[in-house]
N, C-alpha and C positions, 0 to 999 in steps of 0.2 A: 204529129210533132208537137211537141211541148215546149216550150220558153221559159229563161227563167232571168228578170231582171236585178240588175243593181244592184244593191250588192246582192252576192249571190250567197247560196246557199252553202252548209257542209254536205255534205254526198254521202247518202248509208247506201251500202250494197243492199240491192231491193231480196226482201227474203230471211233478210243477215246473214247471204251466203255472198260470197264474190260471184261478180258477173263474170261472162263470159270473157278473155284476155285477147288483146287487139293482135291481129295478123300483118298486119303490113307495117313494112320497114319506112320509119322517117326520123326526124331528125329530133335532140330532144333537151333536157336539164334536170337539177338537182336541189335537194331542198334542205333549211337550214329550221333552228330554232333561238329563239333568244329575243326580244320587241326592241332592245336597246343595240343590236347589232347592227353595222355601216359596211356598205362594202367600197371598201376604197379599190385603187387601182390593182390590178391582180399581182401578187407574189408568186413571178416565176423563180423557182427555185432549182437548183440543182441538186445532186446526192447530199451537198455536206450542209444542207440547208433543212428549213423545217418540215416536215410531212407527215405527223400526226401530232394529236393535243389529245388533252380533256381527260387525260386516262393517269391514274396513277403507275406506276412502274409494276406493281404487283397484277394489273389487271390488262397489263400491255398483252400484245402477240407477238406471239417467238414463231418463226419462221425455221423452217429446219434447212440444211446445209441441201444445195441441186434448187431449193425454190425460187429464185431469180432475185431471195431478196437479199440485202448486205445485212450486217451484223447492227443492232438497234437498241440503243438504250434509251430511258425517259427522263424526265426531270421527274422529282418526287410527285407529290398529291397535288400541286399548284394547277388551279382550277382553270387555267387558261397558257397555261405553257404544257412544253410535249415532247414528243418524241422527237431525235433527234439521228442521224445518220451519221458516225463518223468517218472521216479521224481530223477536219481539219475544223474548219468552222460554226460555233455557234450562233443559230442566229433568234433570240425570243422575241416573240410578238406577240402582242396582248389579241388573240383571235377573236376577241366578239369585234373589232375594228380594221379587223386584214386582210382581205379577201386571199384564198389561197386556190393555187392552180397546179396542175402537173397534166403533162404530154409526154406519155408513154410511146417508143417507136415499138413495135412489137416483131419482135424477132431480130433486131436492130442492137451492135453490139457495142456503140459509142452514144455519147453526150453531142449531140450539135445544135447548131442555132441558124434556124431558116432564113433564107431570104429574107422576109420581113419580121424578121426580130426575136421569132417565138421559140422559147428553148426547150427542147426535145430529152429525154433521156433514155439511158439504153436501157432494153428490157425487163421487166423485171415485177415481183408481185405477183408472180404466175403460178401455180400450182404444180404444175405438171407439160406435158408436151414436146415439141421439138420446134426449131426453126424451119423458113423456109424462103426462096426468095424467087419473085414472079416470075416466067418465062422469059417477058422483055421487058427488063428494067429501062432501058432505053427509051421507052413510051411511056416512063411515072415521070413528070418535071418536079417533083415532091420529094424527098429520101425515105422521109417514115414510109409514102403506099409501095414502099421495095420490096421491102422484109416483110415476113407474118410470123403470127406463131399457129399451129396445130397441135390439136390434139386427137391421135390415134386412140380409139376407145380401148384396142387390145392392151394398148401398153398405160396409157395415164386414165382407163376409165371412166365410163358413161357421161360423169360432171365434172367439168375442170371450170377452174376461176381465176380470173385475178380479183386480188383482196386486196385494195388500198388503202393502205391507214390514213386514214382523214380525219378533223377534227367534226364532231356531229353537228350537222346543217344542211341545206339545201346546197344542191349541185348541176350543172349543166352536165350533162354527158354526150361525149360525140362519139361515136364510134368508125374506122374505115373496114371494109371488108370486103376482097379480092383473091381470086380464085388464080387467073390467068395459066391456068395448066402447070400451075408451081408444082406436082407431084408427076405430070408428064403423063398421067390415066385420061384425062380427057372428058374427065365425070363431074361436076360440081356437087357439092357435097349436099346434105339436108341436116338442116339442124337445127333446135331453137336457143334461144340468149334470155337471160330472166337478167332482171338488176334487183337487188335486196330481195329475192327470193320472190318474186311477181314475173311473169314473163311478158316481154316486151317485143319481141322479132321472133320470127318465124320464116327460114328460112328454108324453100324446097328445090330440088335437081327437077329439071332444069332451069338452070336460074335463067333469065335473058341473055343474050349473046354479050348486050354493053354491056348488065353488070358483071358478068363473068370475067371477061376481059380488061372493062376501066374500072373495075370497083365502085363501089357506093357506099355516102356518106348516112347516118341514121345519126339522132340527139331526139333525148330528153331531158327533163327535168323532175328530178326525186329529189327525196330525205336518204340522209345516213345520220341513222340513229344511233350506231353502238361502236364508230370512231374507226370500221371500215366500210368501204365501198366495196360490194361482192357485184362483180359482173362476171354470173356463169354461162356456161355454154353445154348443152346437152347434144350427146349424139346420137342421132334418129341411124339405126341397121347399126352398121359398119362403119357410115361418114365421118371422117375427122371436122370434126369444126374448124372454122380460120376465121382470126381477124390480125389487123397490120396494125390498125394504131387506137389507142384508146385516149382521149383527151377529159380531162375534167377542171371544172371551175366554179367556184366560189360565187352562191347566188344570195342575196340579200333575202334574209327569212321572210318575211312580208312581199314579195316580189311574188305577182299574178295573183293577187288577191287571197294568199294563203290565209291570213286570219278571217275568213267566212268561208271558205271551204275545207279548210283543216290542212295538215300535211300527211293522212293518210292515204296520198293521191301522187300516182305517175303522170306528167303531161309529157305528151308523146307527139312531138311535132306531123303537122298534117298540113301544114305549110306556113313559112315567113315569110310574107313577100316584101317587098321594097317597089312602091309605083312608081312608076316612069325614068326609073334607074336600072343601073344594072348591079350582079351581084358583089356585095361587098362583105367584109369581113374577119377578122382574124385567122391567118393560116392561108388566106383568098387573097385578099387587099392589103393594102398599108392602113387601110381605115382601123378605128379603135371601138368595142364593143365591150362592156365591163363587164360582162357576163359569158364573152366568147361566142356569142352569137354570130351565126352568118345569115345574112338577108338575099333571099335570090329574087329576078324580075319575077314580076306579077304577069310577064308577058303569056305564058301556054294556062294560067287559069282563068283570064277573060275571056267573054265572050266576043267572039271575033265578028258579029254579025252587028256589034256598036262601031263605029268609028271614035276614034280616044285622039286626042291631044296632051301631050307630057308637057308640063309646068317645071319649072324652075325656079326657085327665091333669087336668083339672081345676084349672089353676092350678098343679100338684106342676112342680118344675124338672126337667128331663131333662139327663141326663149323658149323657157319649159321644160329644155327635153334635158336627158343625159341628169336626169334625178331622181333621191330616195322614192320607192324603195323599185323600182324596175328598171333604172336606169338606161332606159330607149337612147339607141343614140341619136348625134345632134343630124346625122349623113340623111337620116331616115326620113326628118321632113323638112330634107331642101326640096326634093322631088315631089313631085303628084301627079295624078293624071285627071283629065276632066274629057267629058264629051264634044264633039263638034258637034253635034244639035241640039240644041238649048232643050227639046222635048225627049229626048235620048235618055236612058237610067244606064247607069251604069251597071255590068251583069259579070259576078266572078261564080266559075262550078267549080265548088268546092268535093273533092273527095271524101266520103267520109265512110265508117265501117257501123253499119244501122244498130249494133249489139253496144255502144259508144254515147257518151256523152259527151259536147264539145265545149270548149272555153274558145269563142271568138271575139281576139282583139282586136281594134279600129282605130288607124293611126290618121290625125287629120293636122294639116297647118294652112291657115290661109293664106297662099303667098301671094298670089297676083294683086299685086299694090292697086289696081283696078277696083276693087272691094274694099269700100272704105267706110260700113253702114250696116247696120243690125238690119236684117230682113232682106240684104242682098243677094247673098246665096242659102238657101234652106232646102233641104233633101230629108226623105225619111229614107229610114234602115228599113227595108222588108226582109225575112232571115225565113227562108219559104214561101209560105204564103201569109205571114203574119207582118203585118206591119209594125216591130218594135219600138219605135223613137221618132223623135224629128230632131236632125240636127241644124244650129246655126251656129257655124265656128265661130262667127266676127262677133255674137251675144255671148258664146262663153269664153272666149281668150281673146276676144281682139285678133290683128293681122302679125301674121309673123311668130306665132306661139304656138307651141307644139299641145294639139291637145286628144287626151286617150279615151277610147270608151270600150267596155266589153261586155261580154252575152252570154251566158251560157243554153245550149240547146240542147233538146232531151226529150226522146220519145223517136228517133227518127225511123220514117219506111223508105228513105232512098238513096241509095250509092253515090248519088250525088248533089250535095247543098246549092240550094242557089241561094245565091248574095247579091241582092239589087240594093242602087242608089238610086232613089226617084226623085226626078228632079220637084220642087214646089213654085219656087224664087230662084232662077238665075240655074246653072248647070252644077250637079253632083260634083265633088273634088273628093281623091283620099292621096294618103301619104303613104301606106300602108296596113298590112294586114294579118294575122297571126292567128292557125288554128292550130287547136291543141286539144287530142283527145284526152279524157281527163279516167286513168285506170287507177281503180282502186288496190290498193297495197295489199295482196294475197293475203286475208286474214289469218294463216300460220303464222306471215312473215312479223304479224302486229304484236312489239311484246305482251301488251296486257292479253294477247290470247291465251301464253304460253307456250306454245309449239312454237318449232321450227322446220324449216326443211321446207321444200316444192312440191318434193312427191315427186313421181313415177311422170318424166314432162311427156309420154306415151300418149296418157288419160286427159292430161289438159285441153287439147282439142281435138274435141271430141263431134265429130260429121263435120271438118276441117279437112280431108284429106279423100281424095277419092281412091277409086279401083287401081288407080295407074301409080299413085302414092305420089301425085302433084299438087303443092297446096292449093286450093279452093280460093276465092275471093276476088283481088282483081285480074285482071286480063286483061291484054294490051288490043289494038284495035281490028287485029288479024286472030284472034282468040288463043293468041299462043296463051302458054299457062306459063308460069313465072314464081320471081319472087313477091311478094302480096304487097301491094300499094305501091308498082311502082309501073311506068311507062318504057319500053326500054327504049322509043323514039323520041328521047328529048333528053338536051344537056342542061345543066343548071346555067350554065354560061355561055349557051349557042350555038355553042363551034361544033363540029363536025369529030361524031364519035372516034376516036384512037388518036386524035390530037391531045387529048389532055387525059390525065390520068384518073380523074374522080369526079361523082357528082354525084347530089344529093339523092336521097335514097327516099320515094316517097310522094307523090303531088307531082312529080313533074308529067306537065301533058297532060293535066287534069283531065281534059276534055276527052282525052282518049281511054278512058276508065270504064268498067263496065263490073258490074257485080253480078258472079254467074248466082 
C-alpha cells in the first residue's frame, strides 16, 4: 500500500489507459468548474424555475415529444443565465454564485414537497421506459421510493438515460433503487449505471433479500462538463434496469480538494460517517447539508473489540465548520467518539475495492472543555500499517473548532482498510469520517480525447462475473453473493429491516465484508 500526503496529487490512469471501474454500490457527488464560484444555499426549484445555464439557445437540447421532458427555451448567449421551462415564471441567477439542485421522483407523476422541506418533481429527463410502482407501497414512509421508472431492453433498448440540463460544474448525485416484485416475476434485475459515460454500479440478480425489497441508497460526486448530466443504465440479458429517484446538487468547484487532483475524477462514496451520532441529513433529518449530503453512524465500521465513549459539545458553538469550499456541516462536530482506555486506539474497517484509489477524510473538533492545553490530546493517523501524521487538535484550532484533514491511499492488497487512532497524550477523539473512491473519468468520456460513448458495458468487467452470472466482490457474512459493496444485515439507521423503506447502499456492516 502506497500513501499519498497533503496536498495531494492529480491522478493519471496508470498506463494512460483507464483502470479497472469500481463494483460496488455507495453513495456519491458531483463536480463544478470556475475558482471564483460560491455555493450558497441550494435553489430548489420547480418546473417554472431554472434548470440549465451556460449554453447559447443555438447549442441548447431539444428533447423530442414521449421524453418526460417539457417544452425548453434559453436565454440568448449570456454566459451565466439559461435555460428556462415554461409558461409561468422566470427566474435568473447569476450561476457562478447559486448553488443549484433538483429531486427527480422517478416514475412519480406530480410535483411535492416532503416532510422536511425538500421539493420533489414529477418524472421526467428520461429517455425512454415505462413506470412502475413497488408491491407495498405501504412499507416506503418516503413518496418518491413508490414509483420507479424501467427500462425494458426490447422496447427502449440496451442504454437508457436520463439527461439533465445542468449548468457545467460539480454535483453530488444520489440515487434510490428498488425492486420490491414491482413486475410481479420474482427476479431482480442485473444491470450496470455509468454517470458521464464512466460506470459507477454494478448491479447483479440476486440482489440481497433487504435490498430487493427496502431499496438502497448510492451517491457520488462528478463533473458535468457539457451542461448535461447523463446517468445511464445498461441492460445485462433481458433485465430491465430500475431506479425510483435520482437527486442532484450543486457542489462548490474546489470541494475535496479538486484543484490537486483535477476534476477528471468520480468520488464514489465508501462511507460518510458521523461519530457518536446518528444519521442525519437532507431527505433523512430536518438537519441542513449544502451539498445534500447524508451522514450515517460510524457504529457497524468500528471495531467492536475497543470499548468507545460518545462525546457531546454540549451546547458550546462550534467554529470552522459549514465553510468555503466543502462546506462540512456544523451537526458533524457536535459529536465525537473517544476511548474508555486511555491505552486503547481507536480502530474503523474500512471496505475498500484493491483495483481503487481512496480519498480519506478526517473530521476532528475538540469538545470536551476538559482539554484546555496544546499537547493534551495527541494521536497518530495509522492508515494500514503506515503511520501518516500526528494530530493535536487544541495546537491547530484550539477547543470547539471544527477542524479537516485528508489522505489519499494507493496501492492497496486488502478488502479491508484499517484506520487506527493511536493514542500518544491523553485518548484519540474524531468527529467523523469520509471515504471516497476516487475513479477516473472513462477516457472516451474526456473531451480532449475526442470520443464518445461507453461501449459495449458487456466488455467493461471483465473476470467480474462468474459461471452462475452473480457479480463477484463483496459477499455478506453467510457467503450469499449479492449486490457489490453492500451488507444486507445492516440498516443505515438501526431499525429492523421492512420498517423503513431505504438505506444506504455500500459500507454498511463493514465488518461483515469479505472479498471473494
Amino acid at each position: 500500500m502506497r500513501t499519498t500526503h497533503h496536498p495531494t496529487r492529480r491522478l493519471i490512469p496508470k498506463g494512460g489507459t483507464t483502470r479497472d471501474v469500481p463494483t460496488p454500490l455507495q453513495n456519491g457527488v458531483g463536480s463544478d468548474k470556475g475558482s471564483n464560484a460560491v455555493v450558497v444555499t441550494a435553489l430548489q426549484f420547480e418546473a417554472s424555475q431554472l434548470i440549465s445555464a451556460s449554453m447559447p439557445y443555438s447549442q441548447a437540447r431539444h428533447y423530442p415529444p414521449g421524453s418526460g421532458v417539457g417544452p425548453m427555451f434559453c436565454t440568448h448567449s449570456h454566459p451565466h443565465w439559461g435555460c428556462f421551462l415554461p409558461p409561468t415564471h422566470l427566474v435568473f441567477v447569476d450561476l457562478q454564485f447559486a448553488g443549484v439542485s433538483l429531486n427527480i421522483d422517478c416514475g412519480g407523476a406530480a410535483n411535492f414537497t416532503s416532510e422536511f422541506g425538500r421539493a420533489w418533481v414529477a418524472d421526467r429527463y428520461f429517455s425512454a421506459g415505462a413506470t412502475g410502482l413497488v408491491a407495498e407501497p405501504h412499507r416506503f414512509l418516503q413518496q418518491q421510493e413508490r414509483t420507479l421508472r424501467f427500462f425494458p431492453p426490447v422496447s427502449a433498448g440496451k442504454k437508457n438515460c436520463y439527461s439533465v440540463p445542468l449548468p457545467p460544474g460539480r454535483y453530488y448525485v444520489r440515487t434510490f433503487t428498488v425492486y420490491d416484485n414491482y413486475d410481479s416475476k420474482l427476479r431482480t434485475p442485473s444491470f450496470d449505471v455509468s454517470f458521464e459515460g464512466t460506470l459507477v454500479y454494478a448491479w447483479r440478480s440476486p440482489w440481497p433479500e433487504a435490498a430487493a425489497r427496502s431499496g438502497a441508497y448510492a451517491d457520488l460526486i462528478a463533473s458535468v462538463l457539457d451542461g448535461a448530466a447523463n446517468l445511464c443504465f445498461y441492460s445485462i440479458a433481458t433485465d430491465p434496469p430500475v431506479v425510483a429517484s435520482v437527486e442532484l446538487a450543486a457542489v462548490h468547484p474546489l470541494a475535496y480538494d479538486s484543484a490537486s487532483t483535477g476534476t477528471d475524477l468520480i468520488l464514489i462514496n465508501y462511507g460518510r460517517l458521523t461519530s457518536g451520532g446518528s444519521l442525519f441529513g437532507p431527505g433523512f433529518t430536518n438537519d441542513s447539508d449544502a451539498f445534500s449530503r447524508v451522514w450515517q453512524s460510524d457504529a457497524d465500521f468500528r471495531s467492536l473489540d475497543v470499548p468507545i465513549k460518545a462525546l457531546s459539545a454540549g451546547g458550546h458553538r462550534i467554529f470552522g465548520a459549514n465553510q468555503a469550499p466543502n462546506y462540512f456541516p456544523v451537526k458533524l462536530y457536535e459529536t465525537a467518539v473517544t476511548t474508555d482506555n486511555p491505552s486503547d486506539a481507536l480502530e474503523y474497517l474500512l471496505p475498500v475495492d484493491t483495483r481503487l484509489d481512496y480519498m480519506i477524510w478526517f473530521h476532528f473538533a475538540e469538545i470536551d472543555s476538559g482539554v484546555t492545553r496544546v499537547g493534551q490530546r495527541v494521536f497518530d493517523v495509522v492508515i494500514g500499517e503506515e503511520n501518516v501524521t500526528r494530530i493535536d487538535i487544541y495546537k491547530e484550532v484550539g477547543g470547539f473548532n471544527a477542524f479537516k484533514w485528508h489522505h489519499i491511499v494507493e496501492n492497496l492488497t486488502s478488502s479491508t482498510l484499517v484506520v487506527k487512532l493511536v493514542p500518544v497524550a491523553g485518548k484519540p477523539i474524531i468527529c467523523g469520517l469520509e471515504n471516497y473512491a476516487m475513479v477516473p473519468l472513462d477516457l472516451a468520456t474526456v473531451p480532449r480525447q475526442g470520443a464518445s460513448g461507453l461501449g459495449d458495458p458487456s466488455t467493461a468487467y471483465i473476470g467480474l462475473t462468474n459461471s452462475s452470472s452473480v457479480s463477484c466482490g463483496y459477499f455478506d457474512s453467510d457467503g450469499d453473493a449479492g449486490v457489490e459493496g453492500i451488507s444486507p444485515d445492516t440498516r443505515q439507521d438501526g431499525m429492523e429491516w421492512g420498517s423503513l423503506c431505504a438505506f444506504h447502499l455500500g459500507c454498511l456492516g463493514g465488518r461483515n465484508l469479505s472479498s471473494q
